[in-house]
N, CA, C and O of each residue as an XYZ file, in Angstrom:
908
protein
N       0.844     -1.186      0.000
C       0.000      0.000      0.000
C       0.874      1.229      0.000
O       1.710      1.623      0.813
N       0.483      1.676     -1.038
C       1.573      3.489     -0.957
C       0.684      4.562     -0.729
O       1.101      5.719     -0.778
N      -0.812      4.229     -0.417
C      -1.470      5.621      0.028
C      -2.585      5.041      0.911
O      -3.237      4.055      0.570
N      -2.722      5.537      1.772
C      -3.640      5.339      3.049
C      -4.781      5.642      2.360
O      -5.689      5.549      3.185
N      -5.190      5.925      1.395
C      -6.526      6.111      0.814
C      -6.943      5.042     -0.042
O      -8.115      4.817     -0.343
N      -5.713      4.239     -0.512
C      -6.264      2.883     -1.176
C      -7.324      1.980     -0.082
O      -7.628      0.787     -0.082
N      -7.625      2.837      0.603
C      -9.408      3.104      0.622
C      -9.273      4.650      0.446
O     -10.280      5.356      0.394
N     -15.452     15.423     26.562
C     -14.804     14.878     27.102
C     -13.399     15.841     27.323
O     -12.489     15.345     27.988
N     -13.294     16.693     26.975
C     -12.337     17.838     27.001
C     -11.598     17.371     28.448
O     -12.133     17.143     29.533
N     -10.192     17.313     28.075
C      -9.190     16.806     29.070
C      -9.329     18.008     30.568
O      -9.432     17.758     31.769
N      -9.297     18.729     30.160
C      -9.232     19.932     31.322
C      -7.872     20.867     30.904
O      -6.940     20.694     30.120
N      -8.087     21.472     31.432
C      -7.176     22.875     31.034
C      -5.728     22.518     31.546
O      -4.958     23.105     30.786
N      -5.213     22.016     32.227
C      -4.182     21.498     32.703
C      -3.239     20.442     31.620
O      -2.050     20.511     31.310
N      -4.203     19.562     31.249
C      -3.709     18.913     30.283
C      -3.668     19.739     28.792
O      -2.767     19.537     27.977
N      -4.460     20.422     28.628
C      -4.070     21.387     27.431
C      -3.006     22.241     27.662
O      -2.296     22.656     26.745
N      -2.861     22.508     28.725
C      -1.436     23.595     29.314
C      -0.059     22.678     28.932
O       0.863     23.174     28.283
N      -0.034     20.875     29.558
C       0.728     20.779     29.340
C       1.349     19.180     28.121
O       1.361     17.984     28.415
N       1.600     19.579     27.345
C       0.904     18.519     26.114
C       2.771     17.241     26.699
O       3.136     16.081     26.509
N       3.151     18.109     27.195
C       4.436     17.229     27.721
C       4.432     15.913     27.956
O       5.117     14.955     27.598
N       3.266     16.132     28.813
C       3.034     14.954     29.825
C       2.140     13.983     29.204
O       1.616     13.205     30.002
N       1.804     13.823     27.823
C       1.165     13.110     27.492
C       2.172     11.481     27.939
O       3.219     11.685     28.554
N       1.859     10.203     27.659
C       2.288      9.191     27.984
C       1.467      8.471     27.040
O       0.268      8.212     27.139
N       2.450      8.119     25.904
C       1.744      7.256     24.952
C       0.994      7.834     24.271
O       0.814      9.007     24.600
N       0.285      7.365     23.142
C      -0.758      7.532     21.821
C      -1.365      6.018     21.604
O      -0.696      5.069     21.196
N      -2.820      5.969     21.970
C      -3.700      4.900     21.760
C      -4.676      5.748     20.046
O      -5.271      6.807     19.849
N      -4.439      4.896     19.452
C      -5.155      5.301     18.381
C      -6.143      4.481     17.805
O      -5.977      3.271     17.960
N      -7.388      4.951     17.013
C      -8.590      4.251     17.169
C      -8.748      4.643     15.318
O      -8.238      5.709     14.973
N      -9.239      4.030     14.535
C      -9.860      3.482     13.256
C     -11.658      4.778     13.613
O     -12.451      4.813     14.554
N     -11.603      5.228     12.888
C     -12.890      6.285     12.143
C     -13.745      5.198     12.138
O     -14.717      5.303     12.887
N     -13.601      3.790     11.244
C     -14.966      3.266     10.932
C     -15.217      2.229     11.811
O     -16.238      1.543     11.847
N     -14.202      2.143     12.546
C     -14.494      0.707     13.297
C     -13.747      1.242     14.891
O     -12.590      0.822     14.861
N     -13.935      1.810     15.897
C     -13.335      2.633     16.544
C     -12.977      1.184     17.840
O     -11.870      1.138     18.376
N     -13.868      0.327     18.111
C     -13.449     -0.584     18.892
C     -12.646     -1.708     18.121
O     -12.193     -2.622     18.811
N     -12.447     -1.726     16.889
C     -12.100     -3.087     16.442
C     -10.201     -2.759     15.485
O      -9.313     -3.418     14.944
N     -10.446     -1.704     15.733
C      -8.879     -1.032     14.574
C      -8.370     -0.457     15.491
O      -8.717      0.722     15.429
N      -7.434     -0.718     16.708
C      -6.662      0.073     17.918
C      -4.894     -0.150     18.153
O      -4.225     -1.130     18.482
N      -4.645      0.866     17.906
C      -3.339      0.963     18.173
C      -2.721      1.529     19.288
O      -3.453      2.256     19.960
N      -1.368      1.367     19.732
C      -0.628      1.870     20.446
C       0.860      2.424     20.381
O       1.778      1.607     20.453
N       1.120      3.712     20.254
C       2.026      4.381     19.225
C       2.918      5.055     20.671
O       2.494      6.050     21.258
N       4.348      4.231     21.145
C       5.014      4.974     22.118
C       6.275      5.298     21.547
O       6.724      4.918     20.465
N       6.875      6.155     22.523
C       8.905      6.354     22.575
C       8.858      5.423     22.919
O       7.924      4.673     23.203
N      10.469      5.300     22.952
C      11.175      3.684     23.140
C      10.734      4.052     24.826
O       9.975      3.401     25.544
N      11.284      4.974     25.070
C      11.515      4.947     27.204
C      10.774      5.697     27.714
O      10.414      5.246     28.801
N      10.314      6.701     27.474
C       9.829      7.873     27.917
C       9.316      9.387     27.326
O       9.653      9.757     26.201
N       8.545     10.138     28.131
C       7.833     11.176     28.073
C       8.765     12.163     27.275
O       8.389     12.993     26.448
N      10.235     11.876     27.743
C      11.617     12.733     27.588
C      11.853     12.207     26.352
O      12.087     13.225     25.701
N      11.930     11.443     25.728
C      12.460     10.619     24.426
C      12.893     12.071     23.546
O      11.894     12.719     23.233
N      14.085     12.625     23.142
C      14.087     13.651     22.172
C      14.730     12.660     20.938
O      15.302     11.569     20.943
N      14.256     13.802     19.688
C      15.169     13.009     18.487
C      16.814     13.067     18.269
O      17.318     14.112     18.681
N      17.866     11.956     17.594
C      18.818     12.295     17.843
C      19.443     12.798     17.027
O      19.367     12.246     15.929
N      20.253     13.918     17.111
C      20.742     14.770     15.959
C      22.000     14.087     15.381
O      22.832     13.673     16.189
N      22.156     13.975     14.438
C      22.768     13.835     13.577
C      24.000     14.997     12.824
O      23.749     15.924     12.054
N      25.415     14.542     13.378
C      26.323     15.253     13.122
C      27.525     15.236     12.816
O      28.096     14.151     12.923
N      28.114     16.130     12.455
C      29.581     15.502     11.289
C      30.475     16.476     11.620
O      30.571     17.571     11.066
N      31.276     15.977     12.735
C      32.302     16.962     13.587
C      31.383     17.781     14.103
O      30.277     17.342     14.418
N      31.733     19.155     14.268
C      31.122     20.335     14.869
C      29.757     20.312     14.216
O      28.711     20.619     14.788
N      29.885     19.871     12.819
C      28.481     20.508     12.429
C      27.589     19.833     12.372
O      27.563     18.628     12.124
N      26.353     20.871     12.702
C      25.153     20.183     12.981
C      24.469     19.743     11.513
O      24.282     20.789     10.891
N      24.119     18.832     10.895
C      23.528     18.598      9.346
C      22.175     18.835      9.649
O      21.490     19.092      8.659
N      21.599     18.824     10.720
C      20.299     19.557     10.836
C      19.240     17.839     10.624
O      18.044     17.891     10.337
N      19.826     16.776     10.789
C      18.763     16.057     10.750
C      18.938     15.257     11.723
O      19.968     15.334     12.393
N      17.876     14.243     12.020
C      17.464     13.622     13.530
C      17.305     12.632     12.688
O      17.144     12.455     11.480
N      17.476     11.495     14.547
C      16.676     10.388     13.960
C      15.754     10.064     15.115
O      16.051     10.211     16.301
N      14.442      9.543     14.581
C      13.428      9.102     15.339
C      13.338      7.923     15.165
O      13.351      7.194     14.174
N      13.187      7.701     16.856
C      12.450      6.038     16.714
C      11.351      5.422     17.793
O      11.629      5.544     18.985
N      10.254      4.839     17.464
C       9.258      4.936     18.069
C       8.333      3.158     17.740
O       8.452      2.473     16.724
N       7.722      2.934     18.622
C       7.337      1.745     18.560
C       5.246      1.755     18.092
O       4.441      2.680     18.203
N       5.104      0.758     17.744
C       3.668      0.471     17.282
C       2.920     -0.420     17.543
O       2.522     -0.927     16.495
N       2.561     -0.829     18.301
C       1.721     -2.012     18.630
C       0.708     -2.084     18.227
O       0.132     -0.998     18.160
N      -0.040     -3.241     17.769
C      -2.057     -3.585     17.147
C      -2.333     -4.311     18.482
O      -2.149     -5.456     18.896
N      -2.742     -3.407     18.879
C      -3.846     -3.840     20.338
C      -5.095     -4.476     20.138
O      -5.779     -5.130     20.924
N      -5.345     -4.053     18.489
C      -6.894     -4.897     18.222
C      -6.952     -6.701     18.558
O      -6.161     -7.617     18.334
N      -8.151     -6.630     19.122
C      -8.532     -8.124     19.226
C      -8.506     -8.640     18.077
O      -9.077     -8.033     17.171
N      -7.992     -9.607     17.863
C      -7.721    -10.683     16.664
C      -9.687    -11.022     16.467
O     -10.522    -11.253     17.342
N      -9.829    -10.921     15.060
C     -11.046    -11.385     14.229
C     -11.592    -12.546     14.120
O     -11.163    -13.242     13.199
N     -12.855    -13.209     15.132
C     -13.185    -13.915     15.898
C     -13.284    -15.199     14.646
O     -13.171    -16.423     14.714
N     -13.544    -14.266     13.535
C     -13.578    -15.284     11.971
C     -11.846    -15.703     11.632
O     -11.521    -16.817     11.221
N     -11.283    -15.059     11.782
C      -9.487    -14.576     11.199
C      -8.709    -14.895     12.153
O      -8.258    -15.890     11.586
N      -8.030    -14.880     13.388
C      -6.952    -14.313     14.019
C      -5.957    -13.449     13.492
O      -5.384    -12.507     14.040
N      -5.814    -13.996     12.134
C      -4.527    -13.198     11.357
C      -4.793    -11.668     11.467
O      -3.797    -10.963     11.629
N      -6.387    -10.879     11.379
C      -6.516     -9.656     11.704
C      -7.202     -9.229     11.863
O      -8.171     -9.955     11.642
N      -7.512     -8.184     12.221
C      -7.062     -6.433     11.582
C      -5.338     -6.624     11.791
O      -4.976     -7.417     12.660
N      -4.354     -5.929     11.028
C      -3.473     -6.024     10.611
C      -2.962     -4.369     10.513
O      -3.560     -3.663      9.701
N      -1.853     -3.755     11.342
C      -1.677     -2.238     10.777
C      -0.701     -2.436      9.594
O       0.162     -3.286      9.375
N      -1.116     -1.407      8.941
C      -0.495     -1.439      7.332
C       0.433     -0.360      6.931
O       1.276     -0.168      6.055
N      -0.032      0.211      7.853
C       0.823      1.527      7.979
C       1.227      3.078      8.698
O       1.059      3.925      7.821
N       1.585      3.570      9.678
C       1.912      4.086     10.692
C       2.861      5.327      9.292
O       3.724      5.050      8.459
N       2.013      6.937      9.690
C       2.571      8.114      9.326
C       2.551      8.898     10.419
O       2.186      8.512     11.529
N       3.026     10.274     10.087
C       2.954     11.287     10.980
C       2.891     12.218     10.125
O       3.427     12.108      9.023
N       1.975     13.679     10.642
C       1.559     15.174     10.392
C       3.122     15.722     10.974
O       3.669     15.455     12.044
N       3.587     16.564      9.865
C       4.719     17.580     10.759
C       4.677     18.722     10.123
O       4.886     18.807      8.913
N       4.348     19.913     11.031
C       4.444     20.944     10.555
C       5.583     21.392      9.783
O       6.718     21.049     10.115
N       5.341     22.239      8.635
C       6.163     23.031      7.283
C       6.185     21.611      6.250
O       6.993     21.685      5.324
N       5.571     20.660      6.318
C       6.198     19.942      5.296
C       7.541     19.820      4.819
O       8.176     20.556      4.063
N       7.833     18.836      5.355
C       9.211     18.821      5.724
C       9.930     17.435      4.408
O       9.438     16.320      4.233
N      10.335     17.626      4.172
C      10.794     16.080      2.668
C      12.474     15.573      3.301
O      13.207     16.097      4.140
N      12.620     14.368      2.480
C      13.938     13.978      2.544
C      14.435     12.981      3.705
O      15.328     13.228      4.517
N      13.694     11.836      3.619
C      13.248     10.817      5.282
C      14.085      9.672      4.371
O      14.233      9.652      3.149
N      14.585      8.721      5.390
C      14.799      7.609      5.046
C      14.672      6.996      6.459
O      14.913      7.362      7.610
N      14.031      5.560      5.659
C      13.789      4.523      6.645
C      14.973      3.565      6.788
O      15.563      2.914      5.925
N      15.250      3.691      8.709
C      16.685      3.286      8.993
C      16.143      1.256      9.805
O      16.851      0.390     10.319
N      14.352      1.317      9.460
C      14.412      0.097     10.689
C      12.870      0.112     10.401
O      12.136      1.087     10.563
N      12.592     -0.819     10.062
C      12.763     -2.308      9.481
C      13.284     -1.735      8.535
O      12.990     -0.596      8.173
N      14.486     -2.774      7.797
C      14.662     -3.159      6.541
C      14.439     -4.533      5.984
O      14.372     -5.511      6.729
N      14.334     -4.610      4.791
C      14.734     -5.870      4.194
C      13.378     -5.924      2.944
O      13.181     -6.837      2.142
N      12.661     -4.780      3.087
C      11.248     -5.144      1.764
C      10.211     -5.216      2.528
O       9.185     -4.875      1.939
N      10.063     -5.532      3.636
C       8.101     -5.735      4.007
C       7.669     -3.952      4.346
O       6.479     -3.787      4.611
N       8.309     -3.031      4.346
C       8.094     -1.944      4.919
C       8.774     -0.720      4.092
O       9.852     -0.184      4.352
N       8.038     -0.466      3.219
C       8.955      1.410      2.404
C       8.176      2.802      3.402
O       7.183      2.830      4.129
N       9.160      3.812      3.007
C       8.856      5.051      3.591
C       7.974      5.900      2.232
O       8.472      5.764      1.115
N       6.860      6.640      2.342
C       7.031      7.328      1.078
C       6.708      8.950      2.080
O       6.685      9.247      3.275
N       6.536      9.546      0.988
C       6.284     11.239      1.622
C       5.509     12.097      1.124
O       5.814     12.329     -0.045
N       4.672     12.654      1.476
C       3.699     13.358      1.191
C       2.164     12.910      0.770
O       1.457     13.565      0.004
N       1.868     11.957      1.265
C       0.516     11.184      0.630
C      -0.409     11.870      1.585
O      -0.032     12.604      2.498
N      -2.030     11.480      1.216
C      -2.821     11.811      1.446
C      -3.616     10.975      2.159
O      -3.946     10.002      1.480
N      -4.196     10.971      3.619
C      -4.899     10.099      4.226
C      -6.176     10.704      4.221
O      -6.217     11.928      4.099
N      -7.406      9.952      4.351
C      -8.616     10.434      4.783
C      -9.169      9.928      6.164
O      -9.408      8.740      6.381
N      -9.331     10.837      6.985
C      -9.609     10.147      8.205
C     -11.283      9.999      8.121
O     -12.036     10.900      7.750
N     -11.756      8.440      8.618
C     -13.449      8.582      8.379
C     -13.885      9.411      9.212
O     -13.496      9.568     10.369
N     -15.022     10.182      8.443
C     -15.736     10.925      9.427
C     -15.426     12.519      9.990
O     -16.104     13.376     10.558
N     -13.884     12.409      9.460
C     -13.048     13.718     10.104
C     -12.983     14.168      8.661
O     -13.888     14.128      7.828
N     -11.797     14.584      8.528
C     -10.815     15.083      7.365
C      -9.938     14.563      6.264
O     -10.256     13.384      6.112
N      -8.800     14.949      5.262
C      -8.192     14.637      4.663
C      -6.891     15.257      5.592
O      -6.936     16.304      6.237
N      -5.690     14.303      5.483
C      -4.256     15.005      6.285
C      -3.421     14.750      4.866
O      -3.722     13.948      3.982
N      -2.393     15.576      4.897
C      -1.029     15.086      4.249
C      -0.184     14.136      5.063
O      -0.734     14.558      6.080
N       0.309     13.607      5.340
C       1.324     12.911      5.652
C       2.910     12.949      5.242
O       3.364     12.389      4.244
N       3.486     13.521      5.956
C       4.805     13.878      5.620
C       5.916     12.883      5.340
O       6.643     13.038      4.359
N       6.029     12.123      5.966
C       6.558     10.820      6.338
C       5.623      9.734      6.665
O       4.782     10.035      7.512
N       5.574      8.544      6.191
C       4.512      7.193      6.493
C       5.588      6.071      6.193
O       6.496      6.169      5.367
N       5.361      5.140      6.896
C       5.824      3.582      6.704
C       4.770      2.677      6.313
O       3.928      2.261      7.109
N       4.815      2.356      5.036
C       3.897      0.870      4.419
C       4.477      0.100      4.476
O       5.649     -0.068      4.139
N       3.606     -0.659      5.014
C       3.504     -2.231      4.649
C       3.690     -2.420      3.265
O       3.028     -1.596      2.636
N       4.488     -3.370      2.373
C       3.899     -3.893      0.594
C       3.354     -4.703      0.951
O       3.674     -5.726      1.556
N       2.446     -4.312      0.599
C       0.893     -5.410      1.133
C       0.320     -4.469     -0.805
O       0.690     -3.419     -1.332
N      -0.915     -5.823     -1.352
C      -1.910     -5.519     -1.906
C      -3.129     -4.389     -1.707
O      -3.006     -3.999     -0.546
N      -3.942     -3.887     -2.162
C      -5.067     -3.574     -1.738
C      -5.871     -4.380     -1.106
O      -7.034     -4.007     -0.954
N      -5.382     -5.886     -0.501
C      -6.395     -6.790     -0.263
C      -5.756     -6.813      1.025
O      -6.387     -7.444      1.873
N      -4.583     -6.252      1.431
C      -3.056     -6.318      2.896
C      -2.913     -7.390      2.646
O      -3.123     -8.129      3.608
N      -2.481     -8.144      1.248
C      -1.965     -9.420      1.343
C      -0.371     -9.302      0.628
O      -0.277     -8.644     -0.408
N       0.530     -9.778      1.052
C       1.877     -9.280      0.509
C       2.467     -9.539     -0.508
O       2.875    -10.697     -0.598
N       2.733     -8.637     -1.604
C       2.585     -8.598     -2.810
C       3.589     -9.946     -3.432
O       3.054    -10.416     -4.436
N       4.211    -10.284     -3.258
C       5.019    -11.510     -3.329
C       4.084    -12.773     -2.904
O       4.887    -13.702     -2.807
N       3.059    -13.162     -2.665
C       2.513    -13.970     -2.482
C       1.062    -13.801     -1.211
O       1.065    -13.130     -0.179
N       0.027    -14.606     -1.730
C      -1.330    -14.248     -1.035
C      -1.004    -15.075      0.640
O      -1.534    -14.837      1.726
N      -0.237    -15.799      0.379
C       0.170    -16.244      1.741
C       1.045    -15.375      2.825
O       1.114    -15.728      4.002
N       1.553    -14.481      2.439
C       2.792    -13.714      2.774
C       2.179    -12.723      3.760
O       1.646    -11.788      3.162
N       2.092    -12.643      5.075
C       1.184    -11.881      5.874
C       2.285    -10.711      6.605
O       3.036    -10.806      7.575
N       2.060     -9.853      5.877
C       2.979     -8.585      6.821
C       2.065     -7.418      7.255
O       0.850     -7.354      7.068
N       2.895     -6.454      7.901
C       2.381     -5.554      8.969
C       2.097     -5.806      9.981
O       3.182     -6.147     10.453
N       1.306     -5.917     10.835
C       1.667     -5.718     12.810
C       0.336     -6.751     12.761
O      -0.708     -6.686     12.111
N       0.688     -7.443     13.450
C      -0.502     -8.634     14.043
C      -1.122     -8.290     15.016
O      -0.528     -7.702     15.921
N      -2.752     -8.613     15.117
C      -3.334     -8.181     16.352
C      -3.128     -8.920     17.304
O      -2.468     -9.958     17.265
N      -3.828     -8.323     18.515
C      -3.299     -9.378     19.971
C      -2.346     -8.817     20.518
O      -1.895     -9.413     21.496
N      -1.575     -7.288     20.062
C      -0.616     -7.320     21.030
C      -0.889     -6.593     22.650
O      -1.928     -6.143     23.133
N       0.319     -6.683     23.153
C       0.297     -5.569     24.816
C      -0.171     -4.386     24.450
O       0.261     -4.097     23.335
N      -0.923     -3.507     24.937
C      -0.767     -2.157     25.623
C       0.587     -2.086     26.481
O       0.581     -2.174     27.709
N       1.927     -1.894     25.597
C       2.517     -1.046     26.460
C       4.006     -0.702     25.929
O       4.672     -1.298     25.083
N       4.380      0.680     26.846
C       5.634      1.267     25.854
C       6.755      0.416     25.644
O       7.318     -0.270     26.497
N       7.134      0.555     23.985
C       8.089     -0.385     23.987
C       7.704     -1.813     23.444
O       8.397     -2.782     23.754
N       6.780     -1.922     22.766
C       6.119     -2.990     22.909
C       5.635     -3.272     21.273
O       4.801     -2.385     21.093
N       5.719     -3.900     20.257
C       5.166     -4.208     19.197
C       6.591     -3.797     18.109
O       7.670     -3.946     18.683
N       6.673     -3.359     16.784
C       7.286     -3.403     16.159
C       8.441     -1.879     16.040
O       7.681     -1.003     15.629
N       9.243     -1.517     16.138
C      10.163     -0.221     16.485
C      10.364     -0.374     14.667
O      10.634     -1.169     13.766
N       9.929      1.325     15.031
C      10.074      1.893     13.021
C      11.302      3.012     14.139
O      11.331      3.313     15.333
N      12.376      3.405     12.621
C      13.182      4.829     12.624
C      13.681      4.762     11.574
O      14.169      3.860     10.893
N      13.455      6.292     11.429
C      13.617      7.401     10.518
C      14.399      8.409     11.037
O      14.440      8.899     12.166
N      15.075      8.662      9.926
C      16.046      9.612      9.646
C      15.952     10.941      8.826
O      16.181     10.710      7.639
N      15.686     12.269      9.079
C      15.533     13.392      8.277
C      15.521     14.546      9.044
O      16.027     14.834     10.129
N      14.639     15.312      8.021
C      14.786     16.873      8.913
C      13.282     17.141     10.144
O      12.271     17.733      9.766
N      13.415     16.646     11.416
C      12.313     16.736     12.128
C      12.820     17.921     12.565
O      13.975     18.342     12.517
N      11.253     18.693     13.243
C      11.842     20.132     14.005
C      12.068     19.827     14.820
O      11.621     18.799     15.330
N      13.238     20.939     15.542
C      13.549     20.883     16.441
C      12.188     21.787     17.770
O      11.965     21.652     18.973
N      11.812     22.351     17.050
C      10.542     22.455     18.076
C       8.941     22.737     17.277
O       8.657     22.914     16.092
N       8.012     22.675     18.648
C       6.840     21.745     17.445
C       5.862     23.420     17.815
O       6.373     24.242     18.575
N       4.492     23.686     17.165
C       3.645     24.475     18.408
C       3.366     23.998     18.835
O       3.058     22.845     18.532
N       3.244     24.597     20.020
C       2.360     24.419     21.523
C       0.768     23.991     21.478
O      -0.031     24.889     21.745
N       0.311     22.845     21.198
C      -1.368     22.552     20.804
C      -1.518     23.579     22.307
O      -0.788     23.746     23.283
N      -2.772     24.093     21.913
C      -2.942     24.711     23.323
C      -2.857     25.607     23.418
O      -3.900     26.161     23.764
N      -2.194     26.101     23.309
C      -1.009     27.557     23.477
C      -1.351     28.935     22.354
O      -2.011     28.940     21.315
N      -0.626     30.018     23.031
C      -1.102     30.930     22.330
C      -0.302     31.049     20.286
O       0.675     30.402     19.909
N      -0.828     31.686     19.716
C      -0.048     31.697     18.516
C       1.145     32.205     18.597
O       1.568     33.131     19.288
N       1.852     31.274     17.553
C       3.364     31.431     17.356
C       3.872     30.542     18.469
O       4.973     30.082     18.169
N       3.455     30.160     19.609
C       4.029     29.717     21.248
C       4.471     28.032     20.596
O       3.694     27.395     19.884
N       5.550     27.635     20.924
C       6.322     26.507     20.414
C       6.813     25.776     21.677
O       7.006     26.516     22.641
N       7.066     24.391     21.865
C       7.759     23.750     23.014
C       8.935     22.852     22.377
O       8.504     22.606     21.250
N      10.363     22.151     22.522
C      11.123     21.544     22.408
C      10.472     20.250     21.752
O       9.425     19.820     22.235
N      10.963     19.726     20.848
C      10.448     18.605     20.410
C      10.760     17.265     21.558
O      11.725     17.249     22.322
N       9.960     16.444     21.489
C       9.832     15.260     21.729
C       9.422     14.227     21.286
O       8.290     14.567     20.940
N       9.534     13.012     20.995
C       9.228     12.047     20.202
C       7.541     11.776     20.616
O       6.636     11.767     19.782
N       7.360     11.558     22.126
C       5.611     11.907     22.287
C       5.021     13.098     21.629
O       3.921     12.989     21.087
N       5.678     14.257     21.631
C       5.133     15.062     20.730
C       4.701     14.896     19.507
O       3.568     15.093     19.069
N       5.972     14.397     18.780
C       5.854     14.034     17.744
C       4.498     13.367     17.169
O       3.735     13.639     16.243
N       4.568     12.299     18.224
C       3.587     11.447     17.883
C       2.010     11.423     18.517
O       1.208     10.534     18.804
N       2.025     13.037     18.575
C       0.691     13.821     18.673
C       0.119     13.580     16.882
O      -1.034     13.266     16.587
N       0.909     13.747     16.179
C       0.604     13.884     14.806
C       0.339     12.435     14.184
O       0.251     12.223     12.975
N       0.236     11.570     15.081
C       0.328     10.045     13.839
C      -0.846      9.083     13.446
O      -1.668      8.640     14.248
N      -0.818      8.877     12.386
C      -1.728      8.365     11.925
C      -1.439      6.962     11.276
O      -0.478      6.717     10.547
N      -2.745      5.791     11.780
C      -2.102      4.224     11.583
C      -3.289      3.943     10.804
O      -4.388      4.412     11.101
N      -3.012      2.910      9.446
C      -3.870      2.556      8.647
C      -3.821      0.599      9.032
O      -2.955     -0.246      9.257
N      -5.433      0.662      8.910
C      -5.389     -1.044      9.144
C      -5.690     -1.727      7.752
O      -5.953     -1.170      6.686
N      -5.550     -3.534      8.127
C      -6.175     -3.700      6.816
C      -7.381     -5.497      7.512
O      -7.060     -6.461      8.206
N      -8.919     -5.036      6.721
C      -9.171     -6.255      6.753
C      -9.240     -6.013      8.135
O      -8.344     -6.413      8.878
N     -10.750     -5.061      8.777
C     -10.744     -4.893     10.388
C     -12.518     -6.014      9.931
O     -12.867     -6.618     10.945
N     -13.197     -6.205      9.070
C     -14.404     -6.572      9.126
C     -14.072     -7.500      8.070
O     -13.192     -7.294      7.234
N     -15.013     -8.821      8.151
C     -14.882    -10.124      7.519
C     -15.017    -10.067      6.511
O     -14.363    -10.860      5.835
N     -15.873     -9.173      5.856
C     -15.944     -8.999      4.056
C     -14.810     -7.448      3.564
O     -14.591     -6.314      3.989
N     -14.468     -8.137      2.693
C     -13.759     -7.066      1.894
C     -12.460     -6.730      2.404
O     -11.918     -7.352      3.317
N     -11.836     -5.489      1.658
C     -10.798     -4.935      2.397
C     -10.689     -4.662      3.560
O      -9.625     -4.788      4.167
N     -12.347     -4.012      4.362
C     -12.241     -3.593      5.116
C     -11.105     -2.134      5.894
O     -10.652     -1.865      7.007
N     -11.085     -1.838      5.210
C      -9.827     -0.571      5.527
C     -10.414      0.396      6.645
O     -11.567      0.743      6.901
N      -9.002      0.743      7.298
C      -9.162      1.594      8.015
C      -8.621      2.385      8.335
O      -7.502      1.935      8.578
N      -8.654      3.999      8.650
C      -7.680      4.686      9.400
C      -8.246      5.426     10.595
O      -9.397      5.740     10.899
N      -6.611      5.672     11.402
C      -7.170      6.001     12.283
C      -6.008      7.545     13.469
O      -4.804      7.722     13.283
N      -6.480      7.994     14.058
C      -5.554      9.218     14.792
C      -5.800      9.016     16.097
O      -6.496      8.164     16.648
N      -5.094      9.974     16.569
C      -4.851      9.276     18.276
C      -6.155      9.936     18.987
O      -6.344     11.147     19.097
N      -7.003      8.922     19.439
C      -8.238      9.430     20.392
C      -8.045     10.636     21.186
O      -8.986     10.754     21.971
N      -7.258     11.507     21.282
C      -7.529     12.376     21.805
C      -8.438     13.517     21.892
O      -8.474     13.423     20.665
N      -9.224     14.525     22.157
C     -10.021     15.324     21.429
C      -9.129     16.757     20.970
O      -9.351     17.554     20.059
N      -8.055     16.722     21.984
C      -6.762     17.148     21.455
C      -6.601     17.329     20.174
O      -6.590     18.448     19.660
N      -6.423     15.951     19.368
C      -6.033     16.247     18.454
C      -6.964     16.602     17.140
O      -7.925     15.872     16.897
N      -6.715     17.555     16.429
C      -7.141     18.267     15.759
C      -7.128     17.535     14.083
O      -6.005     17.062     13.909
N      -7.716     17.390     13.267
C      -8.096     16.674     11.932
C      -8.024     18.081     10.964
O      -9.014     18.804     10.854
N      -6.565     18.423     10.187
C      -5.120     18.169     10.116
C      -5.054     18.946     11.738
O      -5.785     19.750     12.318
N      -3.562     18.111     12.149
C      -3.162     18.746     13.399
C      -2.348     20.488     13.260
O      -2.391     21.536     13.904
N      -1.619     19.951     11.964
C      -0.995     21.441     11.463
C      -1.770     21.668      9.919
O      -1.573     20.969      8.925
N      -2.741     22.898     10.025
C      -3.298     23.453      8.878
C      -2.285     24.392      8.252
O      -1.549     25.110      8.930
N      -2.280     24.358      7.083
C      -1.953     25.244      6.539
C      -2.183     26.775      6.904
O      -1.739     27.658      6.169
């Protein structure tokens, strides 16, 4: 899949401080109990990206790395799924020039700039995304037997399911959701992954079943960074 379209207010405290988030549980538009993810840093709240440098100088790019788990209950018809297919992120300025440092080997490309539709919400760009090569059917293009992307059944918890990283130009600081205009905080990899968006495949017994989905928060905003 190369495009995600091949288909309670927290309290003011927590809007003050987006720091302290802990983790990203993310939920599927069309199927909100049955398409669930779990999107952490490797260690912590603190997780920053790591810069990347050549003697003194700074080349201005990071690397991120962050884990994904399919928390969905395995398909009482299937076990094999709902299946995530693919894990992007929103970054403000549109940012180009990513390479994928983890997984390698073919079950997983990076592309940049595609277009997701979230059900029910919006359309996002996607700056950076990791696919699965999976079919339009999430069956892996090398063979109908060939089952890749993230298996359901896993833990809720950080650290836990498949570790993607990328390499490019992330900011070094993000805005402040919350906050007044122009107001910015230090990047963090939870920050980061205020912006991410996970596509499933094959969440309901007939059909493709497709899905996408953004992090349940009411926080987050459908695009998070507008133009």
């Amino acid at each position: 899949m190369t495009n995600l379209n091949r288909p309670v207010v927290f309290g003011a405290l927590f809007l003050a401080s987006m720091a302290a988030v802990s983790a990203h549980v993310v939920r599927g538009g069309n199927f909100p109990n049955d398409a669930v993810a779990f999107v952490s840093s490797p260690t912590g709240e603190s997780d920053a990206p790591v810069k990347i440098g050549w003697g003194a100088l700074d080349t201005e790019l990071r690397v991120v790395c962050f884990y994904a788990a399919n928390i969905s209950l395995p398909r009482v018809d299937d076990n094999d799924w709902p299946r995530v297919t693919a894990v992007g992120l929103e970054l403000p300025d549109s940012p180009t020039g990513f390479s994928l440092l983890e997984p390698i080997g073919g079950d997983w490309e990076l592309v940049e700039g595609i277009q997701a539709t979230i059900p029910n919400r919006a359309t996002v760009t996607l700056d950076v995304a990791i696919v699965a090569n999976v079919n339009p059917a999430g069956l892996g293009k090398r063979g109908p037997n060939l089952l890749l992307g993230i298996e359901p059944g896993q833990v809720r918890a950080r650290g836990n399911g498949t570790r993607f990283c990328v390499s490019g130009p992330f900011p070094d600081t993000l805005p402040k959701l919350g906050g007044a205009p122009g107001e910015s905080v230090n990047t963090t990899i939870e920050l980061l992954l205020n912006g991410v968006v996970v596509g499933f495949h094959r969440v309901a017994h007939r059909g493709p079943s497709l899905d996408i989905g953004v992090w349940e928060s009411s926080s987050r905003a459908v695009p998070l960074y507008p133009n």
